[in-house]
RODO-649627 format. One record per residue (C-alpha): z, x, y; residue in one letter; residue number from 1. Coordinates in nm, 3 decimals, decimal comma, m for minus. Each point is the difference from the previous one (the first is absolute). Example, Ala and Ser with C-alpha at 12.3 -4.5 7.8 and 13.67 -1.06 7.14 Angstrom:
# residues 2
R       c3       c1       c2  domar  guvex
R    0,780    1,230   m0,450      A      1
R   m0,066    0,137    0,344      S      2
This chain:
# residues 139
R       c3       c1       c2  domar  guvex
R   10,492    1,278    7,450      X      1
R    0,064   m0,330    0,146      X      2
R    0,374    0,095    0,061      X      3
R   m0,108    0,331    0,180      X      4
R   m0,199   m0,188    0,250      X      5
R    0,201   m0,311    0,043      X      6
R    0,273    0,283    0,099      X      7
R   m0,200    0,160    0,189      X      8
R   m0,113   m0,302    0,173      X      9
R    0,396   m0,060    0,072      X     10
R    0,042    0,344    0,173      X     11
R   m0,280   m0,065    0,188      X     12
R    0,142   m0,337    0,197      X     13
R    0,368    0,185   m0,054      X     14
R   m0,126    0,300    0,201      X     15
R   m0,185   m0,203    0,266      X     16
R    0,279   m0,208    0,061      X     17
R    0,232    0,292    0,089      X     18
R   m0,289    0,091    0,288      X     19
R   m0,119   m0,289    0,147      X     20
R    0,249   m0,267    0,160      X     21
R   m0,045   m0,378   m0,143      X     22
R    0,119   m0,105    0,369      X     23
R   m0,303   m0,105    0,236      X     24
R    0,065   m0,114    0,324      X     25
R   m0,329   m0,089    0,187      X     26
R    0,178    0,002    0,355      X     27
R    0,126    0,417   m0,044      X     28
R   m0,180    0,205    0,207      X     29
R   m0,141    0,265   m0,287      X     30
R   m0,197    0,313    0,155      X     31
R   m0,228    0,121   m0,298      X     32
R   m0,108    0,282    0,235      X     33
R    0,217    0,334   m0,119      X     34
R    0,135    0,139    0,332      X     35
R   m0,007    0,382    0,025      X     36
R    0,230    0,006    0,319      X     37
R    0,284   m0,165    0,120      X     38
R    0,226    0,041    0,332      X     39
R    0,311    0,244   m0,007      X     40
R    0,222   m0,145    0,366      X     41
R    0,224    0,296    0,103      X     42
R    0,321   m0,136    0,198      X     43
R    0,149    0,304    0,275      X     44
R    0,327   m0,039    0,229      X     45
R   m0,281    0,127    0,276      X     46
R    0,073   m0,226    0,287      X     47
R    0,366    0,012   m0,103      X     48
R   m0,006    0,379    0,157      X     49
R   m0,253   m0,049    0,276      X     50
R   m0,209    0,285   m0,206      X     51
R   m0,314    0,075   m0,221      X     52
R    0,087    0,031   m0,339      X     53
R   m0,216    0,309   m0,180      X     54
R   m0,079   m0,141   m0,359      X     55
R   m0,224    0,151   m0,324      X     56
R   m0,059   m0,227   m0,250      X     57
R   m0,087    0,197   m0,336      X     58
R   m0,138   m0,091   m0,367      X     59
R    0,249   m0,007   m0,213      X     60
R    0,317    0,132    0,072      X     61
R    0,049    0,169    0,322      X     62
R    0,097    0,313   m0,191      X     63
R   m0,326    0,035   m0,146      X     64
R   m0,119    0,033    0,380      X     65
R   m0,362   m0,169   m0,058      X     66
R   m0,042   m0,137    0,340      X     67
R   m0,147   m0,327    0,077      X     68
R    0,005   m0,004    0,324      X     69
R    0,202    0,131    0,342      X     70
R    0,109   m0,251    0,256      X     71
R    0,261   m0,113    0,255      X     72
R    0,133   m0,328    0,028      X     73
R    0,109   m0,156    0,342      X     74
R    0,059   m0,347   m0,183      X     75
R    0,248   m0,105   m0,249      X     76
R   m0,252   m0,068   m0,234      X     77
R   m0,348    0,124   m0,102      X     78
R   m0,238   m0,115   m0,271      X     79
R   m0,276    0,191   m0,169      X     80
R   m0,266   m0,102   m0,268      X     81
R   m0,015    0,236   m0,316      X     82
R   m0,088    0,019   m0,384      X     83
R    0,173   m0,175   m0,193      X     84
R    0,183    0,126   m0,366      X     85
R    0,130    0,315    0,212      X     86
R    0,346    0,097    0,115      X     87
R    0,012    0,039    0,364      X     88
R    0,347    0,194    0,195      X     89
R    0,080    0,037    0,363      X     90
R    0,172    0,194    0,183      X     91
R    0,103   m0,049    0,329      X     92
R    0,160    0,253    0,293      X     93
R    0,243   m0,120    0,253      X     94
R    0,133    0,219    0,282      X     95
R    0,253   m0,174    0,129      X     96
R    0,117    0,180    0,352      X     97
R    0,410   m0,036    0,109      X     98
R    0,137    0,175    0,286      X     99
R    0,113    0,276   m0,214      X    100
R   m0,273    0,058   m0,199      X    101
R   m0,372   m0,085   m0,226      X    102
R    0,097   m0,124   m0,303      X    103
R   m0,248   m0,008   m0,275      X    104
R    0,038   m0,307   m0,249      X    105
R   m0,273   m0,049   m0,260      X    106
R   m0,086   m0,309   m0,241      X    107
R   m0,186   m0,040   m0,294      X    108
R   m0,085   m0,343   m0,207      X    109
R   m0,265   m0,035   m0,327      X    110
R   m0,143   m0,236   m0,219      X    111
R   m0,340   m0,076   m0,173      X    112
R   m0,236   m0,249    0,110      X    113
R   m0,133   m0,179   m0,297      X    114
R   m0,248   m0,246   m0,196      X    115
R    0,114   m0,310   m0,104      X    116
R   m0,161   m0,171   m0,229      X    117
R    0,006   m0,377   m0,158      X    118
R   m0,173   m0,293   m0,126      X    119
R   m0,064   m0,347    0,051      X    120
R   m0,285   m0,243   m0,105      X    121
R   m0,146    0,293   m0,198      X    122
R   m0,069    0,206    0,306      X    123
R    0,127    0,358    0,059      X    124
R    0,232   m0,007    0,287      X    125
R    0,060    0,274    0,252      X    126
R    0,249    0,084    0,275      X    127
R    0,129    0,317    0,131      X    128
R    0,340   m0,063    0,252      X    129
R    0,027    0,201    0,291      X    130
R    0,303    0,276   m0,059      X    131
R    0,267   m0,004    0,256      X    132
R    0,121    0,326    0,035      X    133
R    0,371    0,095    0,242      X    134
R   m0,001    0,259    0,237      X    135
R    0,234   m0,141    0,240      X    136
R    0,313    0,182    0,096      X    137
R    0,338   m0,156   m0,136      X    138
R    0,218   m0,145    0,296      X    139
């Protein structure tokens, strides 16, 4: 009986250890507050062209067509705050006008903004980093 819980006692403190971070460093800034939103920035080529840039960014994949929201950017770069632990797409319309003709040239760029999570000095750390997403035309 002894052995059981003496084993048990060892899983215990082998368990926690693979959790919880032995490192504490007083002087790391550790938000304990779980963030439910974080910023996706948007880069365009829109002062490039001298034109608004018609963009849609969707949840999920832009296939899936669940929009998020419809804008045009007149910038090169564009920020907006949303949930967290989602996958976010964009896609982005340039009409680019030459003396011959309209030419139609879209891009698309993805990625998931996410939770990060760590510890230090036994508190629950948490972070979510903006996600950079590319809509910028190649030179």
């Amino acid at each position: 009986m002894n052995k059981v819980l003496l084993a048990g006692f060892f899983m215990v403190l082998l368990l926690q250890s693979c959790f919880r971070s032995k490192e504490c460093d007083p002087n790391k800034i550790c938000d304990t507050n779980k963030p439910d939103s974080s910023w996706v920035n948007i880069q365009f080529s829109a002062t490039k062209y001298g034109i608004g840039v018609p963009f849609i960014i969707y949840n999920g994949d832009a296939e899936d067509e669940l929009v998020v929201l419809r804008d045009t950017a007149f910038t090169d770069k564009l920020s907006y705050y949303l949930p967290i632990s989602e996958r976010y797409s964009v896609k982005a319309v340039y009409l680019i006008n030459t003396t011959a003709n309209t030419t139609r040239v879209t891009a698309y760029d993805g990625g998931k903004l996410r939770l990060e999570k760590s510890w230090n000095c036994d508190e629950r750390c948490y972070s979510a980093p903006d996600l950079n997403l590319d809509c910028r035309l190649l030179e």
